[in-house]
VOBA-1610 file (N, C-alpha, C; in pm, whole numbers, padded with zeros to 5 digits, always signed):
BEGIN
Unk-00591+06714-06911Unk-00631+06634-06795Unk-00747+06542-06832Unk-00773+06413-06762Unk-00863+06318-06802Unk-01013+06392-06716Unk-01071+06425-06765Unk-01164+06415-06782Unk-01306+06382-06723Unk-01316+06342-06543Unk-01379+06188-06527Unk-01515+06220-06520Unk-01584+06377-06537Unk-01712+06446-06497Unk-01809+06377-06518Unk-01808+06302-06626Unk-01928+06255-06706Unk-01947+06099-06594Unk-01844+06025-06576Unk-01871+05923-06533Unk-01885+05920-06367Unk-01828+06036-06318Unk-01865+06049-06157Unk-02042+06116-06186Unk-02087+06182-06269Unk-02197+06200-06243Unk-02320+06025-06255Unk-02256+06001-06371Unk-02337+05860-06368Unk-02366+05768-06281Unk-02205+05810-06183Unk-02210+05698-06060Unk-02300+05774-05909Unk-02331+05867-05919Unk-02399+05945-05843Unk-02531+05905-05880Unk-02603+05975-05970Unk-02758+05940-06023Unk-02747+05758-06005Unk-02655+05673-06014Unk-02661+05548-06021Unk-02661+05470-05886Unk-02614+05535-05810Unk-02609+05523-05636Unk-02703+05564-05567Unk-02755+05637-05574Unk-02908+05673-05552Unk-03046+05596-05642Unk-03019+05620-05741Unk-03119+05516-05796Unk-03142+05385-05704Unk-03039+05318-05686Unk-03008+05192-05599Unk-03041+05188-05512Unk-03049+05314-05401Unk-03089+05259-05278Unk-03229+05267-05239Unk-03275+05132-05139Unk-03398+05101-05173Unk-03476+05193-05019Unk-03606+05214-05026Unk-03668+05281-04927Unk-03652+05466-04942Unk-03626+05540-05025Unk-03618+05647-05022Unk-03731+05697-05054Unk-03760+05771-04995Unk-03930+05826-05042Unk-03882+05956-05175Unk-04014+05908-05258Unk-03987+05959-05417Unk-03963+06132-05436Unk-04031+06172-05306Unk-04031+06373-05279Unk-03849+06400-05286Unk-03854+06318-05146Unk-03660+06323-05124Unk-03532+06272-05239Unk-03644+06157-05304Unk-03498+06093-05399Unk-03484+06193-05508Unk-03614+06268-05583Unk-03592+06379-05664Unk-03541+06500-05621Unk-03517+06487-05482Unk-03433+06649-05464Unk-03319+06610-05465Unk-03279+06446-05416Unk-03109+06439-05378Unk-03081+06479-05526Unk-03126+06370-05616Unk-03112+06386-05790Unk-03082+06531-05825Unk-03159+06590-05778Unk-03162+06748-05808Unk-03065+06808-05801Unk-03058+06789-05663Unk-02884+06866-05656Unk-02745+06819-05692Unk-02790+06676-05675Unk-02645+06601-05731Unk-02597+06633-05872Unk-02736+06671-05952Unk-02680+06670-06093Unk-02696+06787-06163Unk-02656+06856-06078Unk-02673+07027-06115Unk-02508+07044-06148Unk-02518+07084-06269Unk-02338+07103-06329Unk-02257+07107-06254Unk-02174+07052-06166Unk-02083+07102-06098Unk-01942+07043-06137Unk-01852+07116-06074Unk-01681+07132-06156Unk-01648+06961-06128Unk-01723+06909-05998Unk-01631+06799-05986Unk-01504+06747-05896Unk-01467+06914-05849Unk-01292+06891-05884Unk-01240+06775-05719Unk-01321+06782-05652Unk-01313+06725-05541Unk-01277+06545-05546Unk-01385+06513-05642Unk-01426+06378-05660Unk-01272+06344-05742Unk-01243+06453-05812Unk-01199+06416-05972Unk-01036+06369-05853Unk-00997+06499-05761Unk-00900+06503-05705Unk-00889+06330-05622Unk-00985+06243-05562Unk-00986+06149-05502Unk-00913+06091-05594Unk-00981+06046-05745Unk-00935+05960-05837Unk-00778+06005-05882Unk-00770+06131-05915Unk-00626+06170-05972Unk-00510+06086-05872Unk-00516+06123-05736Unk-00441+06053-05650Unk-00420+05915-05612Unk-00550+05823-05621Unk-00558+05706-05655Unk-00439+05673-05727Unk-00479+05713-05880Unk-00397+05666-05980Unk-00244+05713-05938Unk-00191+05812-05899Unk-00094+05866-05883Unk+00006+05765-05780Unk-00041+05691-05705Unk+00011+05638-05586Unk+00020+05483-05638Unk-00108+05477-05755Unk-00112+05334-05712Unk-00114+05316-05866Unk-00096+05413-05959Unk-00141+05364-06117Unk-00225+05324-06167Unk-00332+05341-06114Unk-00476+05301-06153Unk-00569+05317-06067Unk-00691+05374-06085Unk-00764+05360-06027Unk-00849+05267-05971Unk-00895+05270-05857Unk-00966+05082-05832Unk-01156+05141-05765Unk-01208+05063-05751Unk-01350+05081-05683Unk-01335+05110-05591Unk-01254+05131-05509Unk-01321+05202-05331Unk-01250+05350-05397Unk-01183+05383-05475Unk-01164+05533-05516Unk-01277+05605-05552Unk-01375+05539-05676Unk-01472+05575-05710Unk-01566+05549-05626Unk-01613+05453-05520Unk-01697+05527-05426Unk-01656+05655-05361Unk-01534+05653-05307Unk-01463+05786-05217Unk-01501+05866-05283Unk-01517+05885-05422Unk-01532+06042-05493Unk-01670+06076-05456Unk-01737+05923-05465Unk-01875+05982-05441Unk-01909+06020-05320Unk-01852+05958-05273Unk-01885+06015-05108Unk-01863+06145-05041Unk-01734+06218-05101Unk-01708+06323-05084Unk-01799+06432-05170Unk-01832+06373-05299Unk-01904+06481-05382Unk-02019+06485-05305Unk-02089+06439-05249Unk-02242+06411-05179Unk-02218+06498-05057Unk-02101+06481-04976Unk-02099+06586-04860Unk-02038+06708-04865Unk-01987+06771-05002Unk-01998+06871-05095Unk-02104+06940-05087Unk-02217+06872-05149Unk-02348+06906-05220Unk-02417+06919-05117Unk-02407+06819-05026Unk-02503+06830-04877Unk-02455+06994-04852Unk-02366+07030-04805Unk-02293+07175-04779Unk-02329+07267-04860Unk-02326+07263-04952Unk-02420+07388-05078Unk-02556+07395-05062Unk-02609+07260-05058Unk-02781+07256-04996Unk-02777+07408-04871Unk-02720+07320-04764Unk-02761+07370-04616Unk-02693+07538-04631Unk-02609+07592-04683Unk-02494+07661-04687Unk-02610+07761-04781Unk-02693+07733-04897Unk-02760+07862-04945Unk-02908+07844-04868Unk-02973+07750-04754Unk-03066+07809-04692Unk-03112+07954-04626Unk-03191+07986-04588Unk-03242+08192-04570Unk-03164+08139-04443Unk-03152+08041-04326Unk-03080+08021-04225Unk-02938+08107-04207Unk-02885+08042-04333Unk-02742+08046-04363Unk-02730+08211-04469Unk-02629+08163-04600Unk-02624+08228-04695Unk-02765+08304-04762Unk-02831+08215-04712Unk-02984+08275-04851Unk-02979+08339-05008Unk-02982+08216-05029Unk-02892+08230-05205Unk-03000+08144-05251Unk-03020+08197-05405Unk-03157+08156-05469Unk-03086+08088-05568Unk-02971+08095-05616Unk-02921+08032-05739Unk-02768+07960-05670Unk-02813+07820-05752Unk-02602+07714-05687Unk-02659+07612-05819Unk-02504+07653-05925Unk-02496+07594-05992Unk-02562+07601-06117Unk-02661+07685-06173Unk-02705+07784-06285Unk-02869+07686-06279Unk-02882+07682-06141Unk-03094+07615-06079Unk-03036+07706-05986Unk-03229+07676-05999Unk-03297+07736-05802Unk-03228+07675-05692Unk-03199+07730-05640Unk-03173+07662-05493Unk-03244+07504-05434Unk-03219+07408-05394Unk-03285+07334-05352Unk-03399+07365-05260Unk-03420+07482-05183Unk-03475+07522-05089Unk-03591+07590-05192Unk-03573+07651-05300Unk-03637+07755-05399Unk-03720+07651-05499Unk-03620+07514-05526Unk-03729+07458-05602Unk-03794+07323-05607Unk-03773+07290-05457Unk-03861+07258-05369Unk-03950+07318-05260Unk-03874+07290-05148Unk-03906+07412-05000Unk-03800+07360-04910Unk-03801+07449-04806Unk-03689+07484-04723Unk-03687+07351-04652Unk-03796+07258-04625Unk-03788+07148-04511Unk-03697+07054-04566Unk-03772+07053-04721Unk-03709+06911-04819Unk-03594+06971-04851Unk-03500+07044-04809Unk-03397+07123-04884Unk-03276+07054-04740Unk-03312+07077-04626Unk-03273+07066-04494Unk-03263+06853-04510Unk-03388+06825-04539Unk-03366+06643-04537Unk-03282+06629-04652Unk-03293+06711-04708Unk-03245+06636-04837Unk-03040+06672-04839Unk-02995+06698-04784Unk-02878+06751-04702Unk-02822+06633-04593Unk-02935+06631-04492Unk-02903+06519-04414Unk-02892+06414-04470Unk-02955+06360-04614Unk-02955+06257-04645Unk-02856+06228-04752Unk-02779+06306-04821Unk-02685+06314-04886Unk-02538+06308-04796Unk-02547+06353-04669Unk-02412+06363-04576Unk-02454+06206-04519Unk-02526+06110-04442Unk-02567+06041-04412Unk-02502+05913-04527Unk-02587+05944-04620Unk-02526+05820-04726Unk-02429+05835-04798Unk-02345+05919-04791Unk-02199+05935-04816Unk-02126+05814-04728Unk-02171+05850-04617Unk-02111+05775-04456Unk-02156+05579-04480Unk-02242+05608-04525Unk-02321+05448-04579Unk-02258+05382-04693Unk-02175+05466-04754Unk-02149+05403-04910Unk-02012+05365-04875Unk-01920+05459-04760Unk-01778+05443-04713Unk-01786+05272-04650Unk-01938+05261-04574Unk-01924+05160-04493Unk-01958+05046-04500Unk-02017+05031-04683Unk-02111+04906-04733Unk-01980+04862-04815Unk-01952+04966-04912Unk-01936+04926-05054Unk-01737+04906-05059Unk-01683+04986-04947Unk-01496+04956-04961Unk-01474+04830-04951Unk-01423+04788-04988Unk-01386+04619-04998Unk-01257+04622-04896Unk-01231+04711-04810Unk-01099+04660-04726Unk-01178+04719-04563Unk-01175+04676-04482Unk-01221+04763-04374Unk-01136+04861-04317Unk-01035+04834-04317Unk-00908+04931-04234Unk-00945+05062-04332Unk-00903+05002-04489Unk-00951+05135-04562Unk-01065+05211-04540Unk-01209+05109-04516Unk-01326+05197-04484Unk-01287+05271-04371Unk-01235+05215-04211Unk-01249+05336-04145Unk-01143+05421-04171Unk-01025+05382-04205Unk-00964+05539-04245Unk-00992+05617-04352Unk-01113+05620-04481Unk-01206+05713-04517Unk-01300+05782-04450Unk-01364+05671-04339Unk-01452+05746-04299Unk-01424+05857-04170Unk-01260+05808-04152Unk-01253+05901-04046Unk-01152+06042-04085Unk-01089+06053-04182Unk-01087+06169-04292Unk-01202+06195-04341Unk-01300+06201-04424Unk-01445+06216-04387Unk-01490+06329-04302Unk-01494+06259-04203Unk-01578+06315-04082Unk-01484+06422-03986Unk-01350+06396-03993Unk-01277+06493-03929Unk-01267+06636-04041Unk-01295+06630-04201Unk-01267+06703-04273Unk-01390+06830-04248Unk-01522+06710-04268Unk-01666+06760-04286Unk-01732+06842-04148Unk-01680+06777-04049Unk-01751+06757-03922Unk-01742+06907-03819Unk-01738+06902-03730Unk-01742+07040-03601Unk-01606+07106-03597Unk-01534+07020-03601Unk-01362+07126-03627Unk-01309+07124-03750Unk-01419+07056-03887Unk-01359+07076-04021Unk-01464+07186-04027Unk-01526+07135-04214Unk-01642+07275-04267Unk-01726+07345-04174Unk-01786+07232-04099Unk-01901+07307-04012Unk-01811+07450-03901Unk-01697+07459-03862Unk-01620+07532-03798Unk-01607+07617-03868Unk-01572+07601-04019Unk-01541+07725-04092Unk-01658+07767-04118Unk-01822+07726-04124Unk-01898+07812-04155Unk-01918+07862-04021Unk-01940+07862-03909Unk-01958+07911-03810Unk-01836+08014-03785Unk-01743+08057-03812Unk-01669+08141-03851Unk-01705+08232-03949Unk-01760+08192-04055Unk-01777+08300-04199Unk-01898+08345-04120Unk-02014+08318-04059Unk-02130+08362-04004Unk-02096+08470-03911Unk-01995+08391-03816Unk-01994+08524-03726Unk-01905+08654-03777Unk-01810+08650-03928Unk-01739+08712-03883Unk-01817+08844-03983Unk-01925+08820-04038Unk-02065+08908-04156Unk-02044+09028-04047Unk-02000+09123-04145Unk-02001+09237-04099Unk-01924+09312-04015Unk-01783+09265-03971Unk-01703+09234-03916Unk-01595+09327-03980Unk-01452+09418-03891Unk-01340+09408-04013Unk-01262+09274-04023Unk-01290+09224-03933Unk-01171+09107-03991Unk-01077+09142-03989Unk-01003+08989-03984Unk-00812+08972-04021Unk-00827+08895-04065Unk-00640+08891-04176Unk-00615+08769-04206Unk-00615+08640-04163Unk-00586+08620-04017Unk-00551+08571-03935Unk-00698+08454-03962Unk-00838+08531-03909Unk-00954+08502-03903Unk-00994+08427-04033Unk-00959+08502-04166Unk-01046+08475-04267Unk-00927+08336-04302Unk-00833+08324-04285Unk-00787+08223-04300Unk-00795+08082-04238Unk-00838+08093-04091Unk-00912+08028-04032Unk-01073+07964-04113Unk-01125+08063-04154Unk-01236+08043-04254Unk-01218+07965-04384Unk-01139+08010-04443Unk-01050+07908-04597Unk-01032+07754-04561Unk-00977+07796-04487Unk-00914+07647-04409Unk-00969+07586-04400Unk-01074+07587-04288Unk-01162+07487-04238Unk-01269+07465-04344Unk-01349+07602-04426Unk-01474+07539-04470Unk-01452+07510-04589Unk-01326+07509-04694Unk-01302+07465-04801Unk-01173+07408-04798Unk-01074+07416-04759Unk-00922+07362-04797Unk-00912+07190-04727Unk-01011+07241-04587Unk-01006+07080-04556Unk-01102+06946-04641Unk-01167+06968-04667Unk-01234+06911-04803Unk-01127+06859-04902Unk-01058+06991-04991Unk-00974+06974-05077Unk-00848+06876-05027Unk-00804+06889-04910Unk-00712+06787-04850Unk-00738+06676-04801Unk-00913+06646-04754Unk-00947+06531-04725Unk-00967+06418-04927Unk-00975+06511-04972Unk-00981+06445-05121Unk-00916+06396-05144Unk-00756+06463-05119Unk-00620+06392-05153Unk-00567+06283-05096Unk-00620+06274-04952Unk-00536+06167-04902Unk-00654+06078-04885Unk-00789+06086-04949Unk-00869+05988-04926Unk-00810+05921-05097Unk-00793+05958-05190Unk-00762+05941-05297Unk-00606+05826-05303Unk-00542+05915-05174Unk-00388+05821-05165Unk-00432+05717-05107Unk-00535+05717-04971Unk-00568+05600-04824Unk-00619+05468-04985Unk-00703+05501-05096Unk-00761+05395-05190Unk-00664+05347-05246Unk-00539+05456-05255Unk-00375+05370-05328Unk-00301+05300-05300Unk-00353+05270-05121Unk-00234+05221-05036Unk-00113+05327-05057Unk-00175+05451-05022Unk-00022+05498-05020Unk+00066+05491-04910Unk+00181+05541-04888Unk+00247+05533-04782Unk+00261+05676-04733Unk+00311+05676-04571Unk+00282+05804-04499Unk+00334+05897-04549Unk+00504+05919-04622Unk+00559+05997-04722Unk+00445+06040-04817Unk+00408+05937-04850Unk+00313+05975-04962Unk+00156+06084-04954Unk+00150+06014-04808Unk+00002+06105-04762Unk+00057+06233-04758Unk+00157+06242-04644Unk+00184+06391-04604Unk+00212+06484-04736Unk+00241+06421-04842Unk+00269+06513-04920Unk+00134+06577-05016Unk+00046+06472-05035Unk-00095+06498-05099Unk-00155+06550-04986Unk-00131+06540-04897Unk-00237+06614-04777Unk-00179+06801-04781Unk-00062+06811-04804Unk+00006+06934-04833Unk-00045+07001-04981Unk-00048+06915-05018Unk-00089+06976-05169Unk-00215+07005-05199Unk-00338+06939-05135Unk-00440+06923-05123Unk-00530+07071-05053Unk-00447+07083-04933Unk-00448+07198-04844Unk-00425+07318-04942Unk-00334+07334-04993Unk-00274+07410-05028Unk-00436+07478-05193Unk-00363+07385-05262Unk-00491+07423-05374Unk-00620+07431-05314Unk-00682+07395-05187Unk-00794+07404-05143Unk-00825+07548-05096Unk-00686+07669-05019Unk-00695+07759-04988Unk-00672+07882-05086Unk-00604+07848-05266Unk-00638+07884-05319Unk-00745+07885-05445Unk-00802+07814-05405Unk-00938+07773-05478Unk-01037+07883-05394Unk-01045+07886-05272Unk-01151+07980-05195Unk-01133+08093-05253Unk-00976+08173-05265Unk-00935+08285-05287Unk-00979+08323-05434Unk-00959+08259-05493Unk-01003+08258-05631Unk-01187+08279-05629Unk-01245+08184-05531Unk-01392+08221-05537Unk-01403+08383-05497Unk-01366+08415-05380Unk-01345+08517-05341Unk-01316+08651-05435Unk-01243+08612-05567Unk-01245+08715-05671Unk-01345+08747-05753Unk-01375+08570-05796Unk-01470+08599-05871Unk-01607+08650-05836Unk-01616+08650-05711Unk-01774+08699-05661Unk-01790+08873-05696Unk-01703+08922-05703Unk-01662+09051-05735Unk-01606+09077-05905Unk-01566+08949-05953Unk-01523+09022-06117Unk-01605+08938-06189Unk-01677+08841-06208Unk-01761+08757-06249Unk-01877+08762-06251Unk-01974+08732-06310Unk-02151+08752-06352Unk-02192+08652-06271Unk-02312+08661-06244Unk-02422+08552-06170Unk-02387+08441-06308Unk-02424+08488-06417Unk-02412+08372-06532Unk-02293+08270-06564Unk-02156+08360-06529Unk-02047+08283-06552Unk-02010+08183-06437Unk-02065+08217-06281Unk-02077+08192-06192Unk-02187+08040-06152Unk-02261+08129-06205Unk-02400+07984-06170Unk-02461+08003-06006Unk-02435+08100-05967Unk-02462+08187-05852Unk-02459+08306-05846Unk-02531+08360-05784Unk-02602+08536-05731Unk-02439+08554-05695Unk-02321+08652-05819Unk-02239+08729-05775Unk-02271+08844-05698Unk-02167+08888-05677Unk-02124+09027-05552Unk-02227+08995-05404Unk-02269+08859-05417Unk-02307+08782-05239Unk-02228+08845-05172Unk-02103+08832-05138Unk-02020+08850-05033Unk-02003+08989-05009Unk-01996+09066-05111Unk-01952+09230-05050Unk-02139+09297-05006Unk-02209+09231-05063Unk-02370+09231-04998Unk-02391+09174-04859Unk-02373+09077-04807Unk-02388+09029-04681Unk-02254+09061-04588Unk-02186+09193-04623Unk-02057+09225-04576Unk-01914+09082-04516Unk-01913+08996-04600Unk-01837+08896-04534Unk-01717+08972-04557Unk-01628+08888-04465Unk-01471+08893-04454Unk-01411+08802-04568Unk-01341+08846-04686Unk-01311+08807-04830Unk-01208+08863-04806Unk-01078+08814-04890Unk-00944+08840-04949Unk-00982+09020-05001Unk-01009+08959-05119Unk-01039+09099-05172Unk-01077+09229-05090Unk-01195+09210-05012Unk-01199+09285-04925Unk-01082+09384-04819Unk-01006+09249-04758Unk-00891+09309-04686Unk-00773+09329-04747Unk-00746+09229-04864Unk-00630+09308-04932Unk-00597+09356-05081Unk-00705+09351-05165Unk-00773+09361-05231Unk-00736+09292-05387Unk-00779+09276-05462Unk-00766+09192-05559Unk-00642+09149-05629Unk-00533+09260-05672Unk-00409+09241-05726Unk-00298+09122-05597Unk-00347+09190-05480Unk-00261+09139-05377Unk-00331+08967-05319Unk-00475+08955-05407Unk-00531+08855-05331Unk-00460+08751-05455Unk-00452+08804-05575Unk-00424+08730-05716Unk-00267+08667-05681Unk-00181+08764-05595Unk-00028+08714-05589Unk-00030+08572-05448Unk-00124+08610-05381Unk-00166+08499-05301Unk-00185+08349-05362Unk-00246+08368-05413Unk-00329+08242-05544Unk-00219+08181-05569Unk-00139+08251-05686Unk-00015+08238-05753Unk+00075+08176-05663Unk+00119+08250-05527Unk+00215+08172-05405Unk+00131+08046-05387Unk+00043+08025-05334Unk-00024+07911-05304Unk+00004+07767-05421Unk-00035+07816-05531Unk-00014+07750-05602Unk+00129+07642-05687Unk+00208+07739-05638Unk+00345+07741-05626Unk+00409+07642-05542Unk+00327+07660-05420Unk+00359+07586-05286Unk+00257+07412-05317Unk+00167+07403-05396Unk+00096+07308-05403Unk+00175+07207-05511Unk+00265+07301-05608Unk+00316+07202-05683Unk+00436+07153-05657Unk+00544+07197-05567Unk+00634+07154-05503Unk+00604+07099-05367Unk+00498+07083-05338Unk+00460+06948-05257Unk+00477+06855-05350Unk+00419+06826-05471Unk+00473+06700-05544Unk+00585+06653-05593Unk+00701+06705-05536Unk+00814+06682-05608Unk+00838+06553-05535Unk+00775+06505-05444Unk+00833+06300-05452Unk+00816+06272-05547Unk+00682+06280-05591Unk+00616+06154-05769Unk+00702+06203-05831Unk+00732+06299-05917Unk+00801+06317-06035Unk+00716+06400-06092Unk+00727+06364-06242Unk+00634+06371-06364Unk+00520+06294-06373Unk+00489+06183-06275Unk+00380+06114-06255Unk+00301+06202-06213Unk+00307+06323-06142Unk+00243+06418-06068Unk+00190+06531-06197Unk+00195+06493-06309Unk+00158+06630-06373Unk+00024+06688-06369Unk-00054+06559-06395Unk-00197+06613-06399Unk-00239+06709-06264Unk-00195+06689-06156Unk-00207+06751-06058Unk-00120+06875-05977Unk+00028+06894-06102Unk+00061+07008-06114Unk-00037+07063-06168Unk-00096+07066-06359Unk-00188+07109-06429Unk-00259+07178-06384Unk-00325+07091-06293Unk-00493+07140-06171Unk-00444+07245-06108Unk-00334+07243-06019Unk-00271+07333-05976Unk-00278+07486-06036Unk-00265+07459-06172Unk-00186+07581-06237Unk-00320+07670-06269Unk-00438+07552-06320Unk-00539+07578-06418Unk-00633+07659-06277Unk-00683+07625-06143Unk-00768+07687-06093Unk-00679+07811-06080Unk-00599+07859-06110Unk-00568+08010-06137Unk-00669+08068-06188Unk-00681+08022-06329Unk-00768+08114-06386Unk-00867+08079-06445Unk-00945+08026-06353Unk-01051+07957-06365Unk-01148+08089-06396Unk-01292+08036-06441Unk-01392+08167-06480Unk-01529+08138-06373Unk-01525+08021-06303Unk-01666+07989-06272Unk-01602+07900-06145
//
């Protein structure tokens, strides 16, 4: 698979650099967190689909990645505050909250979700395209996307849970992300509605086993391989796969899911491989 980590990070530290009026406390925390190792796979997924629909990638793709990676990161900010999760380690650093403080950890969140929304609305060169990013975006990110699924994982701490519930949780606070990637990736291709529905399926799909997979590793994986405080979840008693059905049965989940993500692509063809690949590879991912 290509590769694009190195150059979505450049365009991040490079988009911030740029914008003018940021006070110097805040611009070194956005920096901070933006460029703390991360997989990418969100941003990478905008561009893969781009190209897939349209054969190349163009500039309102590579803003979209950024925009989505920023309201990513905003979500990991706010998501390991003592509020929330209370997690000292995202991404193999201190917490933004840990190595700064909790206030600049909270602005510095708002201001990363904020100028995500600014970059959709300066920098797309088509407007129809800007608002249909920004309104995948905001329906992905917003009160009935992530923010719903964390208000779900909160209440359901300590809880027995159902499937029913914790899937509700997958869904909203990670799979819709992963599906707003895809069809923000197709909306930069001009794709067509055939075309969305099917990256929006596929998108979904690897997004709900990507959680499941986190969900293992918090339990078979090191803080080190991780880049986060493992066994969090069976500590703050959340409702996890593993938990209710437990690891062998959460692993055949993955596997179905995955299954189902790559026969969503059977319109493209073989044009679709890299994103079978992805498919196959967060199986067995380590981190």
């Amino acid at each position: 698979m290509n590769n694009k980590v190195p150059a979505i990070n450049e365009l991040l530290e490079r988009l911030v650099a740029e914008q003018p009026g940021i006070p110097d406390d805040l611009r070194r925390a956005m920096v901070y967190t933006l460029s703390a190792p991360g997989k990418r796979i969100r941003s990478m997924l905008v561009l893969w689909c781009c190209e897939l629909v349209s054969g190349q990638e163009n500039s309102n793709a590579w803003i979209a990645a950024a925009a989505i990676e920023m309201v990513h990161t905003y979500s990991l900010v706010h998501d390991d505050l003592p509020a929330m999760d209370d997690d000292d380690l995202r991404r193999g650093r201190p917490t933004c909250h840990k190595a700064f403080d909790e206030a600049t950890a909270i602005l510095t969140g708002d201001a990363l979700l904020t100028l995500a929304f600014e970059l959709l609305a300066e920098r797309i060169d088509d407007a129809g395209t800007a608002v249909a990013l920004v309104r995948e975006l905001a329906q992905a990110a917003g009160a009935a996307g992530m923010i719903a699924g964390q208000v779900a994982d909160l209440k359901a701490e300590n809880t027995a849970g159902s499937i029913e519930s914790l899937e509700y949780i997958h869904i909203h606070k990670t799979a819709k992300m992963f599906r707003c990637a895809a069809v923000m990736g197709g909306l930069c291709g001009r794709a067509d509605a055939g075309q969305l529905d099917a990256l929006a399926r596929y998108g979904l799909k690897i997004g709900l086993g990507f959680q499941i997979a986190d969900d293992i590793l918090d339990v078979s994986a090191s803080s080190e391989q991780l880049g986060k405080t493992a066994g969090k979840d069976l500590k703050a008693a959340k409702c996890t796969y593993p938990a209710l059905l437990g690891i062998d049965r959460s692993r055949e989940l993955e596997r179905k899911l995955a299954g189902e993500a790559v026969a969503a692509l059977e319109p493209f063809g073989p044009r679709a491989d890299v994103l079978r690949s992805l498919a196959l590879a967060l199986l067995d991912r380590d981190r």
